[in-house]
Each structure stands twice: as C-alpha cells, then as structure tokens.
C-alpha positions in Angstrom: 12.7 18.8 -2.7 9.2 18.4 -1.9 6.6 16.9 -4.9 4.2 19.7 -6.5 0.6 19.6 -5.1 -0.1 19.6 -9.1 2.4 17.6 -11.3 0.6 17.6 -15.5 3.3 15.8 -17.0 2.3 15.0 -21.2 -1.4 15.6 -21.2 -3.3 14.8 -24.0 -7.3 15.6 -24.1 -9.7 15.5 -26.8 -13.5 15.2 -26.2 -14.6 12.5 -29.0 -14.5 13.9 -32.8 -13.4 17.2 -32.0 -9.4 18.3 -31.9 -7.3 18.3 -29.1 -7.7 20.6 -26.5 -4.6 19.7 -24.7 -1.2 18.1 -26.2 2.0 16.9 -24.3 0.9 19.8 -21.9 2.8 20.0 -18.9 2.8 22.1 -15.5 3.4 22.1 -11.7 1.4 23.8 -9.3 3.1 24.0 -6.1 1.4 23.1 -2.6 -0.1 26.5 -1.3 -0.6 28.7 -4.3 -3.5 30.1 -5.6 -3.9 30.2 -9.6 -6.4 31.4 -11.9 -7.0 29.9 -15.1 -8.2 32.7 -17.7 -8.8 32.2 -21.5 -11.6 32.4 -24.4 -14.4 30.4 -24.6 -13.8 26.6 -25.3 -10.5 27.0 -24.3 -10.2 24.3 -21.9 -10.5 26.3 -18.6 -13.2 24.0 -16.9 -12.0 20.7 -18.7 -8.7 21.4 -17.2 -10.0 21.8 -14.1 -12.4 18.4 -14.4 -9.3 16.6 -15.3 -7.2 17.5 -12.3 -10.3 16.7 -10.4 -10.8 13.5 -11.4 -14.2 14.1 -13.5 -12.8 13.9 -16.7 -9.6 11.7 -17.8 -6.5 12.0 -19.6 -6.0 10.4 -23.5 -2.2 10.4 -22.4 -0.1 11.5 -19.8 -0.2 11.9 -16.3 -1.5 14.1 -13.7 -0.5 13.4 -10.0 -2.4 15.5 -7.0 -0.7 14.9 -3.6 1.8 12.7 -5.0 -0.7 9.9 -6.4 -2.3 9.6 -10.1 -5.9 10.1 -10.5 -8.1 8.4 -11.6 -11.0 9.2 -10.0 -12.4 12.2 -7.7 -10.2 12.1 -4.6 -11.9 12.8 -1.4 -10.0 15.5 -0.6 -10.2 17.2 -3.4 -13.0 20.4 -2.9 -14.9 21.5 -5.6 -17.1 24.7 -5.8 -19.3 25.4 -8.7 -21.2 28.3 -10.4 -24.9 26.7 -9.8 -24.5 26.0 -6.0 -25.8 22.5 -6.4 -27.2 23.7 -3.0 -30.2 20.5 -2.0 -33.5 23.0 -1.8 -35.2 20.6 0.8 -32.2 21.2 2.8 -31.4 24.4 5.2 -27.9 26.1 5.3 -26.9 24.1 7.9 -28.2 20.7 6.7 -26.4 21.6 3.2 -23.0 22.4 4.6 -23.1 19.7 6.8 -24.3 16.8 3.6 -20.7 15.9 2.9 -20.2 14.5 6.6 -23.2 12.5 5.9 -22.1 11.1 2.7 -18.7 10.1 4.6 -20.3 8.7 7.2 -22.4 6.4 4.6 -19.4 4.9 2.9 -16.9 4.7 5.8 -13.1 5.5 5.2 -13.1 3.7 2.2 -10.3 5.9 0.1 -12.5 6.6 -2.5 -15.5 8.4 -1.5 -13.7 9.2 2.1 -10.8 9.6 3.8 -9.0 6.5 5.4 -7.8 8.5 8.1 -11.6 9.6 8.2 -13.6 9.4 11.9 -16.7 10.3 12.7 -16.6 12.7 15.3 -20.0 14.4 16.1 -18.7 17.4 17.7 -15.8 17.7 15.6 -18.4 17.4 12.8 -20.4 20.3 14.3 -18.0 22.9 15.6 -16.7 22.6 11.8 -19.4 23.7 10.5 -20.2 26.2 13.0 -16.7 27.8 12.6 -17.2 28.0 8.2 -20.5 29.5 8.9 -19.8 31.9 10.9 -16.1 33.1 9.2 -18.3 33.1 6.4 -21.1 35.3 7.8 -24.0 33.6 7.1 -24.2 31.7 10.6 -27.6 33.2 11.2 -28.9 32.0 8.1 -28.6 28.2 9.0 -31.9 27.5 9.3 -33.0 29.1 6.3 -33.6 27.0 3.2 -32.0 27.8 -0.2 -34.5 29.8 -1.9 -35.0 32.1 1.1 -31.1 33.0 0.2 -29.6 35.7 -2.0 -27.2 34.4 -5.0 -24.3 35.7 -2.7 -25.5 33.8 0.2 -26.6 30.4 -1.6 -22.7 30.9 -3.0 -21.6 31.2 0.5 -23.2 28.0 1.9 -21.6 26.3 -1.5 -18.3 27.2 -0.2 -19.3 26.5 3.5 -20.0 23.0 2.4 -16.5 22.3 0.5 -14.4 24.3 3.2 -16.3 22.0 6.6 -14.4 18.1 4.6 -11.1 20.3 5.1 -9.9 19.8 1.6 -5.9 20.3 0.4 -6.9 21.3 -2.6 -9.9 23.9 -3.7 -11.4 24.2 -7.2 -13.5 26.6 -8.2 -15.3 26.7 -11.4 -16.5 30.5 -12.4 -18.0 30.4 -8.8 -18.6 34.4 -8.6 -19.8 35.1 -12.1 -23.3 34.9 -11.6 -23.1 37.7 -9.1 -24.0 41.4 -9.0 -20.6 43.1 -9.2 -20.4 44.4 -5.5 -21.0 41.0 -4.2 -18.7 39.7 -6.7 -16.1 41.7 -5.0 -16.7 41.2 -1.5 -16.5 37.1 -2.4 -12.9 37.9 -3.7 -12.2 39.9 -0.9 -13.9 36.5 1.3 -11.7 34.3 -0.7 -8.2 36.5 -0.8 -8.6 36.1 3.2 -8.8 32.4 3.4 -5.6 32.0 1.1 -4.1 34.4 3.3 -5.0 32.9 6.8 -5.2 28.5 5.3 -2.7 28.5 2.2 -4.4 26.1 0.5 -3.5 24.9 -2.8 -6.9 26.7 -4.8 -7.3 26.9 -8.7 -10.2 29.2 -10.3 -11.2 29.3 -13.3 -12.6 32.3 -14.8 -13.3 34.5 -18.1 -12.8 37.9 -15.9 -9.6 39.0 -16.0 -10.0 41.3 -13.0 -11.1 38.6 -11.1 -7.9 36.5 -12.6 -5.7 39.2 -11.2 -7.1 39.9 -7.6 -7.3 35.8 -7.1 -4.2 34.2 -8.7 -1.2 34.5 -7.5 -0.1 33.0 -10.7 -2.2 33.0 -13.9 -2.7 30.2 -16.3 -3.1 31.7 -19.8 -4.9 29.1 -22.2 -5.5 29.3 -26.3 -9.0 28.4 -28.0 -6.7 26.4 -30.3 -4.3 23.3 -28.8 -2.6 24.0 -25.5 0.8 22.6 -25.9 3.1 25.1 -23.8 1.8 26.6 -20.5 1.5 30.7 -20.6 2.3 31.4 -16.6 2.0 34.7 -15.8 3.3 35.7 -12.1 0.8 37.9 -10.4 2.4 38.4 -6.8 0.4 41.4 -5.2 -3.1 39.4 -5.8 -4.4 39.4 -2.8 -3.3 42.9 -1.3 -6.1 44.6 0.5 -5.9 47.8 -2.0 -5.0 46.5 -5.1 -8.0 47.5 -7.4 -7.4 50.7 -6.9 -3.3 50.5 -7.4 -1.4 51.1 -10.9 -0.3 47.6 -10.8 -3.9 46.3 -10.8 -4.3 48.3 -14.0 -0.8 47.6 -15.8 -1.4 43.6 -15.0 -4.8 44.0 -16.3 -3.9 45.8 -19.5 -1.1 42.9 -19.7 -3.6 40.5 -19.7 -6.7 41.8 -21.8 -3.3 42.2 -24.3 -2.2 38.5 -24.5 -5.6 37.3 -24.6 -6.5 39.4 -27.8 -3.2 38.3 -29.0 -4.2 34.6 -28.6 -7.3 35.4 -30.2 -6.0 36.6 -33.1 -3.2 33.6 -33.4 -6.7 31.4 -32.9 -8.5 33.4 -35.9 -5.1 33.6 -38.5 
C-alpha cells in the first residue's frame, strides 16, 4: 500500500495566546486528489494550508508530504496565492520564468531546489512556453503586470507555480478577487488540469460553489477547535456541466447546511 501524498497524524496548532485551532487532528490526502478546504472565518482554512506547506509549524504532531516530515517549504511544493505576488518590473514571461532563476541561484541544494534539479535552458523555456500558452495568455508575455486584467495577472501566478512542476498544488482563495465570469472560467482552467496532470491540489476557499466544482473531496472545518475531520465526498466535481445539474444544487444545499450547523455549535 502506497503512503498518502498528505499524512496529518495528531496535529496541534495554536497561534500564541489565542486557543487551539487544531487538536490531535488527523487526515490523509491521497496522491492525485483534489480537495477543497471550506469553513467560516478564522477557522483554520489558510493556517492549515501554511502548515502543510511548510510556512507555519506544528505545536505537536506530525505532518508528512511525499513520505518525509516538514519542516520547512519543500521545493516541490507549489503555492498560488490570492494577491499574485506577480514582480511589477517583470513581464509575464520574466515572472513565470523567476522560479528557474531562483533554482539556478542556490543549486540543487534540497532546500530551496530540487536535488535531482538541472539547469536545462531549453527545457527551462519550452516549459514555460507550453504553461503559457495551455493557459492562454502566451501573447501577453511581454506585457508587464499592470497592463494585465485580475484574471490574467492570476493566470501568470499560476503559470509561474505550474513551469517548477510541482507534486503538490496549493491554492489559497486564488479566484476570489475575481469578477464572477472569470471566476468561473479559472475553475473551468483548473478542473482541466486535474483532469489531464492528477496532481495532488488543495484549495482553500469560503465559496462553497467553488468548494464543490473543485474538490473532489471537501474538508469541512469549525471556527471553534478542529479535532475530528468533516470529509465530505464530492465525486462529480469536475464534470463539464455540473453547475447546471441537480447534484450541484443538492451538494450545495448539503453544504451551506453543515456550515450553518457548525456555526451555530460555534455560537451555543
């Protein structure tokens, strides 16, 4: 039997003088599903997400990514934001190609690259050419970030992450500064990739819709301390038509239903 991509065995988090968030909290993801992470404000969505990342660390307990313990970012480990963090002195191209540059600073060290790591110029370049392109802004390249829509500057964020051919994606609310439509066509963007790469991706979000279309499984969480993982299975995210199917609505409506019933455990 093959390890989980994800293995959160007895996690205990607390940010100093506050309660826990999380306590002897356990949970497998498995290599090549996608889960969203859904719950109220202060829940833990994004500190979940920052621990499995490597950006924030455990009080206790253990969480393994790829078989090893971390205890620090992991190179292979891509991370996609909600402000871009796009270089504005930079074009597209320059941007999605920064993380090659960084590599290439530090060598295969293990730690801020992979050991298996080579610099290949026109590896490097047809990389980025390809992620540019399958994500349609290939003619923008030579544009610089404030000649971009939100949608487009969110695109070359993604381009940049998807170019250092990570095994695991996390995304952290990355659609919900967007206009609706483009909102939509992102998940659409994103539902493809799982479908044609696999890859092990987490999202956090606070839209349930967008919880449903992207997760394959759902990771409920409470505003008060998250002892026992909520999983809800979610297998038709990802179907071409599935907003506008009844079981997009019924898994909505069971959704929006144990989220107000968490809010009210939180409130009694």
């Amino acid at each position: 039997m093959t390890a989980p991509m994800i293995d959160i065995d007895g996690l205990r988090f607390r940010y100093r003088g506050l309660s826990p968030i999380f306590e002897d909290f356990s949970l497998a993801m498995e290599k090549g599903e996608a889960w969203s992470i859904i719950g109220p404000s202060g829940c833990g969505k994004t500190t979940l997400l920052y621990l499995i990342a490597g950006l924030n660390h455990p009080e206790a307990g253990l969480i393994l990514v790829a078989g090893a313990p971390i205890k620090r970012p992991r190179p292979r480990t891509g991370l996609v934001l909600q402000d871009h963090g796009l270089l504005p002195w930079a074009t597209v191209e320059e941007n999605t190609r920064l993380g090659f540059k960084i590599r290439g600073f530090y060598g295969p060290d293990g730690k801020h690259s992979p050991e298996d790591a080579t610099k290949d110029p026109d590896a490097e370049k047809a990389l980025t050419d390809h992620w540019l392109s399958w994500l349609g802004i290939d003619h923008l390249k030579g544009q610089y970030p404030g000649q971009l829509s939100r949608g487009q500057r969110q695109r070359a964020a993604i381009a940049r992450t998807l170019v250092l051919s990570p095994d695991l994606l996390l995304m952290d609310e990355p659609f919900s500064a967007l206009d609706a439509p483009i909102r939509e066509e992102l998940q659409r963007v994103m539902n493809r990739f799982h479908r044609e790469t696999k890859l092990t991706s987490i999202t956090v979000t606070h839209d349930i819709e967008e919880a449903v279309v992207l997760g394959e499984k759902i990771l409920v969480l409470t505003d008060t301390v998250n002892t026992t993982p909520m999983v809800i299975e979610n297998p038709h995210a990802g179907d071409p038509d599935l907003r506008q199917s009844k079981k997009f609505l019924d898994q909505c409506h069971r959704l929006r239903g144990l989220l107000e019933n968490k809010n009210r455990e939180g409130e009694a």
